[in-house]
N, C-alpha and C positions, 0 to 999 in steps of 0.2 A: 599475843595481842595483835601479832602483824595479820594470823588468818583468819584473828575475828574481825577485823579490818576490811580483809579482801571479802568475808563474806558478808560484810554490810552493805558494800558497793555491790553485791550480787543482789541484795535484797536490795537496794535502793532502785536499780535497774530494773529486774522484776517487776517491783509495782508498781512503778511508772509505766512499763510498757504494758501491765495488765488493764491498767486502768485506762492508755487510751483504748488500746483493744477491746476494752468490755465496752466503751463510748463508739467506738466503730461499728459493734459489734448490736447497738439499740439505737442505731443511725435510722432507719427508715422510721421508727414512730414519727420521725419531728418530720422529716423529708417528706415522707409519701402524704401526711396529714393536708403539708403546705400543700402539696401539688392537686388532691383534690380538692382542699377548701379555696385556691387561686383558680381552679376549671382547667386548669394545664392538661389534666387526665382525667378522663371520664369515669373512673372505677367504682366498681359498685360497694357496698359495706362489706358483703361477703369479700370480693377482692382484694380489700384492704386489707381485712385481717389475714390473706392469706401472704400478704406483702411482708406484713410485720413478722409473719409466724415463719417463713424460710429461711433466712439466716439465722435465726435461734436454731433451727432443724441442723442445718447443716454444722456449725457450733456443737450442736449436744455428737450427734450421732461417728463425729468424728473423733470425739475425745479420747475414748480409749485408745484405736489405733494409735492417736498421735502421742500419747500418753509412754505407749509400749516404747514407739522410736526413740522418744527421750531417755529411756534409761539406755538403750543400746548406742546412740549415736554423741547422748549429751547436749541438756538446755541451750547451749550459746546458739549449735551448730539450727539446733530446730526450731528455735526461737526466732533467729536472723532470718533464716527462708521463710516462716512461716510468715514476719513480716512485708517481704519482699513479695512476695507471693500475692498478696492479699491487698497491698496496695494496687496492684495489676486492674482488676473487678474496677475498684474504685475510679480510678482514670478514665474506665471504659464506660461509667456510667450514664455520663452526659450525653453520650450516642443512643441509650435507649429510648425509644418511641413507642414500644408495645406493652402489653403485659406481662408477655413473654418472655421477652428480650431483659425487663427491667427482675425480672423474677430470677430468670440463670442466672445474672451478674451480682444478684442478691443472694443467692445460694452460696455462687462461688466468695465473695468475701464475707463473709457469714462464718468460712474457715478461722475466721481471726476468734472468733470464741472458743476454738480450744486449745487459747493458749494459757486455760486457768490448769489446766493436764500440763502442758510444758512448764509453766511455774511453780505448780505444786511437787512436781517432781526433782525441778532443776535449782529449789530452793533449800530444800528440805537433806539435798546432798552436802549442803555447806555447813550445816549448824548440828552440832551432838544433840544429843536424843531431848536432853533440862533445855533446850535453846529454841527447841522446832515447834513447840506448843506459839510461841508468840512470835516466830517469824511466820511460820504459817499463817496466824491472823491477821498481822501487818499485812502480808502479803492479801489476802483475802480483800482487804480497805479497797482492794482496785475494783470490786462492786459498783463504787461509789462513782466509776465512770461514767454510768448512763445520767448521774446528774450534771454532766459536763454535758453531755449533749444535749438533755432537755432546759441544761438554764441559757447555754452559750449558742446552740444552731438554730433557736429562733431567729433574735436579732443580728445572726451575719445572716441568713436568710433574706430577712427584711432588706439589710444592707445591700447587699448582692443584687437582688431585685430591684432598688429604687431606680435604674438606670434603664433596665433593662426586664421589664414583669416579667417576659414570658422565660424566657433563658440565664435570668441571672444565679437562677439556683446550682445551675449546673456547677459553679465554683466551689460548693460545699463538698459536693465528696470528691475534687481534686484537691483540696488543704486537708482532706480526711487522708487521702492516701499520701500526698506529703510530708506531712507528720507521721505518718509509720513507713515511709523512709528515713527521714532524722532517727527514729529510735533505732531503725534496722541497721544504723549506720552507727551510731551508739554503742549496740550491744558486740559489733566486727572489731570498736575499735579498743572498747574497755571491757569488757564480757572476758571470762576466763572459762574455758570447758572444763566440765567435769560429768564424768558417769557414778553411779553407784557401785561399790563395790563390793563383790561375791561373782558364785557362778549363776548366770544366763539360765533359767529357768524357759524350758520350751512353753506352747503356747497351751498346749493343754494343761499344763498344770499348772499354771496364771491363772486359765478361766474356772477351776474345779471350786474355788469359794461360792460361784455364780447357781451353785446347784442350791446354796443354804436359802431357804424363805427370811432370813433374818436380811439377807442383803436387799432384799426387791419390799422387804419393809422401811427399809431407811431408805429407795430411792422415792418409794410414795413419802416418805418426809420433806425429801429434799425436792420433789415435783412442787408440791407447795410452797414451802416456804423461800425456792430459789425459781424452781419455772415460773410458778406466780409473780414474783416480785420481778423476774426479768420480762412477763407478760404485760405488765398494770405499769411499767417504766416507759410503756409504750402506749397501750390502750389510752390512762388519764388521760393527756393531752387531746384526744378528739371527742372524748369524755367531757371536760371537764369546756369546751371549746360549744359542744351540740347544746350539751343541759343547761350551762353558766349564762352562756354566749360571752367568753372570756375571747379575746386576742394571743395570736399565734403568742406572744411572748408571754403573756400574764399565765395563760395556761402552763405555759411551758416551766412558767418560775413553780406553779402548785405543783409538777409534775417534779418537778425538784425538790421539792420540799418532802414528799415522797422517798425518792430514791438517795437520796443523800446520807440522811440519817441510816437508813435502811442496810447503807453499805457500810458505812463507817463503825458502827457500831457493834460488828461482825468480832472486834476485837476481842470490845466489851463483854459478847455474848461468850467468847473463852475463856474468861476468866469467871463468868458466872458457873459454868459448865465442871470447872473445874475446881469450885468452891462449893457449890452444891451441889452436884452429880447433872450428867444431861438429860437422864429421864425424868429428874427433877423441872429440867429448866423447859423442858417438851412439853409436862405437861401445861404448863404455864403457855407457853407458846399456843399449842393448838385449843384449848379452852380460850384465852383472849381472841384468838383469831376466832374460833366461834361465834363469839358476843359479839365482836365487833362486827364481822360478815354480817348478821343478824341485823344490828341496828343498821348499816349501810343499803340492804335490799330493798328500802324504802322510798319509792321515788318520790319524783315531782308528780301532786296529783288533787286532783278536784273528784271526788266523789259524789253521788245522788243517792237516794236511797231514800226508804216508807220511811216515816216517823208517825207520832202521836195523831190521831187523824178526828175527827166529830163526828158521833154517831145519834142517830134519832131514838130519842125516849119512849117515843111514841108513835101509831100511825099516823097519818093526818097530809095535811095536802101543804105546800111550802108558798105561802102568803108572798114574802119579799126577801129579795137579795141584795145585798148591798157587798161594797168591798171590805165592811171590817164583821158582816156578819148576816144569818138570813134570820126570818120569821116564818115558826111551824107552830098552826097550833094556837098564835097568841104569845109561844114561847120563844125566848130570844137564844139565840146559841152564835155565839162570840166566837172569833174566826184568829188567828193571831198570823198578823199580817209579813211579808216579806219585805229583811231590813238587810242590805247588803255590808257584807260585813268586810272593811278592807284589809287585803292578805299582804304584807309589804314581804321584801326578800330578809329582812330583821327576823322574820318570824320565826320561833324554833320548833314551839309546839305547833300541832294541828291544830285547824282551828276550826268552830262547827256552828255552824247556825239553824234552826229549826222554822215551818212555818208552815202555812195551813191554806189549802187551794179550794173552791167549792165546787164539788162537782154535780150540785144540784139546779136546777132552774124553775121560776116562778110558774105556779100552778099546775108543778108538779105531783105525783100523789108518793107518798116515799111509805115505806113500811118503819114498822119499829125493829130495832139495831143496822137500818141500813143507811149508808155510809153518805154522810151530807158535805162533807170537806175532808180530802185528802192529807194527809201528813209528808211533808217534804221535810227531810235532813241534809246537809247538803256540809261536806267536810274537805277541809283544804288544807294542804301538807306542805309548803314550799322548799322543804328538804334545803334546809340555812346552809349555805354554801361555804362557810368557814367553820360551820360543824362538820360538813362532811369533809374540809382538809382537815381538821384535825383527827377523827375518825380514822382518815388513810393514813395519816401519818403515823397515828400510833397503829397500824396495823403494818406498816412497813417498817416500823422499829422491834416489832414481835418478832418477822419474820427474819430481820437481821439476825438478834441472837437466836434463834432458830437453826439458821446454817451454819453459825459455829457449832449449835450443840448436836447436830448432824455427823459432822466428822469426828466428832468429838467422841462417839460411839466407835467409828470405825477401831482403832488402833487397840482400845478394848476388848474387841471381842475377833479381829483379824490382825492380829500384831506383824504377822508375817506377809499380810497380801495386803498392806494398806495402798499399794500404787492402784492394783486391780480392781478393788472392793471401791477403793474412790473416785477410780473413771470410771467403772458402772454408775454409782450412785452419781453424778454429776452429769453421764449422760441422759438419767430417766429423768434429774433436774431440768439438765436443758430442755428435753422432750417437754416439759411443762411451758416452757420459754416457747415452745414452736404452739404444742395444742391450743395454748390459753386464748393468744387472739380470735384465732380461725373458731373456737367456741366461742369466747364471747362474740363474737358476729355473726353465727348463724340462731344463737339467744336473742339478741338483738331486734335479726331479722324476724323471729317465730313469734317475740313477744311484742317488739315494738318499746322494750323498756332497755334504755342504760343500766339501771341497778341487775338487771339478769343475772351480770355478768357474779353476782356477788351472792348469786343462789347458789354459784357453781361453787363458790370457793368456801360456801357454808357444810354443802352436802361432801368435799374432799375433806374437810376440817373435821369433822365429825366421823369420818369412816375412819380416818386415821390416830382420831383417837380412841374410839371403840377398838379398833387393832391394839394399838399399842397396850390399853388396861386388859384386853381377853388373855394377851400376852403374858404380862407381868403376874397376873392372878393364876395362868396355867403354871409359869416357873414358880412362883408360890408355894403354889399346892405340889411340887412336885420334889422342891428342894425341903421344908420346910411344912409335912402333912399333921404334923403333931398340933402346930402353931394353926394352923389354917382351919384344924378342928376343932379348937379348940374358940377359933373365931365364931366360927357358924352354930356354936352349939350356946353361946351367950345369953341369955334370958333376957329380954327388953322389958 
């Protein structure tokens, strides 16, 4: 009892210090958004998203290494530095004035995202094999940090700045590096080390799983359903800020309402994974995420277009025009006038009005079937702003049990390389967390539409499920050809 004890306090540790780390770690969405939408910094859309998209980069790409150190040096010891470390950046932040300057120092504490490699490693050392399914997912809840940042760095923002608009921000990421000294100082003073035990496998034979095509299919799962969700934890908020015209905190709350559930429910998703199988629960996963991408691609918009139009019976010369109709002929041809039709932000469906323009004029000579009044259609979408938070939210509650049923793959089909197999897969996730902005901002910039961004996560949703079914129907047919002829040969 006593060392399921000590490793409770290891896991309680852990995911408090993942979770501010993952909130450290999706710190520029709220930050960089302010500072353009206050004019503090002149950056351009492209620029932004390259803001948001660098310490996700640096986050994924270092996982593995860091991943590696933890079994050989042990959690406490790389955990402790890694927050110490990374508070550094933070301190120094308030000194940047370029792009440049604010970019390396975004890099460099960007390092605090792989500390979900040091967690996962330095957790899953304390708990026997029946234990580690659900400390792992506890552990996992610390997701849910980027909802600390986007419900809580609005309003100290604001706060911050009442005093002082141009500089007062800079107080935010010294209480960000603050607070991961307090944990750093935490985990020195209650944190007990421990390594895995066996022999130290060199490095080439760690990375020889990396040759399987089954691993770089579950990092395209997990690019989805974890980069996107660590992408769109940042994107909403100047999203939901441009299209809404929402206030830095109002956004910030929808941007939470997002990422909250999204994280927490990571638990939920292992326990389904493991009550129905994960390729069960994936396919559900990427088919909802399909539909939903789908309905979300649709922006805010006011359409034109031909409609029903009036055409002459007959030859003849055009007597009289009037606005509700002309005379050709002796014959009257009726005109159906332009009646505006009010779109309020209530509106759910699109809404469409039809009507009838004349493009003919008096004692003129017109032919028979030529065109006397044009047809106007004229359709308006105001894309209802509480359907599209519910939309995101239930697509960031997909993608939650999604990344439990991600790892939930690993230990099945890599039983022996699960450290390896799941810093890869978490670093191609992260790589999602770095591309997603810097794509949706040059989508953005190409198209001119917000919803773009949700073309991109239509066309990843779909290629990875065509993977995953081409998959499943090849092992089919390959375990099981009697059954599978037995398919295809059925009489409809």
């Amino acid at each position: 009892m006593s060392s399921l004890s000590q490793s409770h306090k290891i896991l309680f540790l852990n995911t408090l210090a993942f979770t501010i780390c993952f909130a450290c770690w999706t710190l520029n969405g709220v930050l960089v958004t302010f500072l353009v939408d206050r004019g503090i910094f002149n950056w351009s859309v492209v620029e932004v998203g390259w803001l948001l998209g660098i310490p996700i980069l640096s986050g994924a790409i270092f996982r593995l290494p860091i991943g590696i150190l933890t079994d050989k040096y042990g959690g406490k010891i790389i955990f402790s530095i890694l927050l110490f470390l990374c508070a550094i950046p933070l301190f120094l932040l308030p000194f940047a004035d370029t792009f440049w300057s604010f970019a390396v120092l975004s890099f460099l504490f960007g390092l605090i995202g792989t500390s979900f490699a040091v967690g996962i490693g330095y957790t899953s050392v304390w708990y026997p094999q029946n234990w580690q399914g659900r400390a792992l997912g506890i552990f996992g809840m610390g997701n849910a940090g980027a909802a600390i940042t986007t419900f809580i760095a609005p309003t100290l923002l604001n706060n911050f700045s009442k005093n002082d608009p141009t500089n007062g921000w800079k107080m935010l990421p010294v209480t960000y590096g603050a607070v991961l000294v307090a944990i750093g100082i935490l985990f020195i003073i209650f944190a007990k080390n421990k390594k895995p035990q066996g022999d130290t496998k060199n490095l080439k034979t760690l990375l020889t799983p990396l040759k399987s095509a089954r691993v770089w299919r579950f990092g395209a799962y997990y690019f989805l359903v974890f980069g996107c969700f660590v992408a769109y934890s940042q994107w909403l908020l100047p999203n939901f800020m441009n299209v809404y015209h929402t206030s830095l905190v109002m956004g910030g709350m929808f941007a939470t309402m997002f990422s909250l559930p999204g994280g927490v429910i990571r638990a939920f998703g292992g326990y389904l994974s493991d009550k129905f199988g994960a390729r069960k629960v994936m396919y559900w996963v990427l088919g909802s995420t399909m539909v939903i991408s789908f309905l979300l691609m649709f922006p805010k918009m006011e359409i034109f277009t031909s409609g029903p139009g009036v055409m002459a019976t007959n030859t003849g010369i055009v007597t009289k025009v009037t606005p509700s109709g002309l005379l050709l002929n002796n014959n009257d041809y009726t005109v159906k006038p332009k009646v505006d039709v009010a779109l309020t932000d209530t509106s759910i469906l699109p809404v469409k009005t039809s009507w009838q323009e004349i493009v003919v004029k008096e004692n003129q000579s017109v032919s028979k079937k030529e065109l006397l009044a044009k047809g106007v259609t004229q359709i308006k979408f105001a894309a209802n702003m509480w359907v599209y938070v519910i939309l995101v939210v239930l697509i960031g509650i997909s993608w939650g049990i999604g990344k439990a049923a991600v790892y939930k793959h690993i230990p099945e089909y890599f039983p022996n390389e699960v450290g390896v197999v799941g810093g890869m897969v978490g670093l191609i996730g992260g790589l999602g967390g770095f591309f997603g902005p810097i794509i949706f901002s040059y989508l953005l910039n190409f198209t001119g539409l917000w919803t773009s961004s949700w073309l991109f996560i239509f066309v990843i949703s779909t290629a990875c499920l065509i993977w995953m079914h081409k998959t499943i129907i090849k092992i089919m047919r390959k375990k099981t050809p009697e059954f599978t002829r037995d398919i295809e040969h059925i009489n409809h």
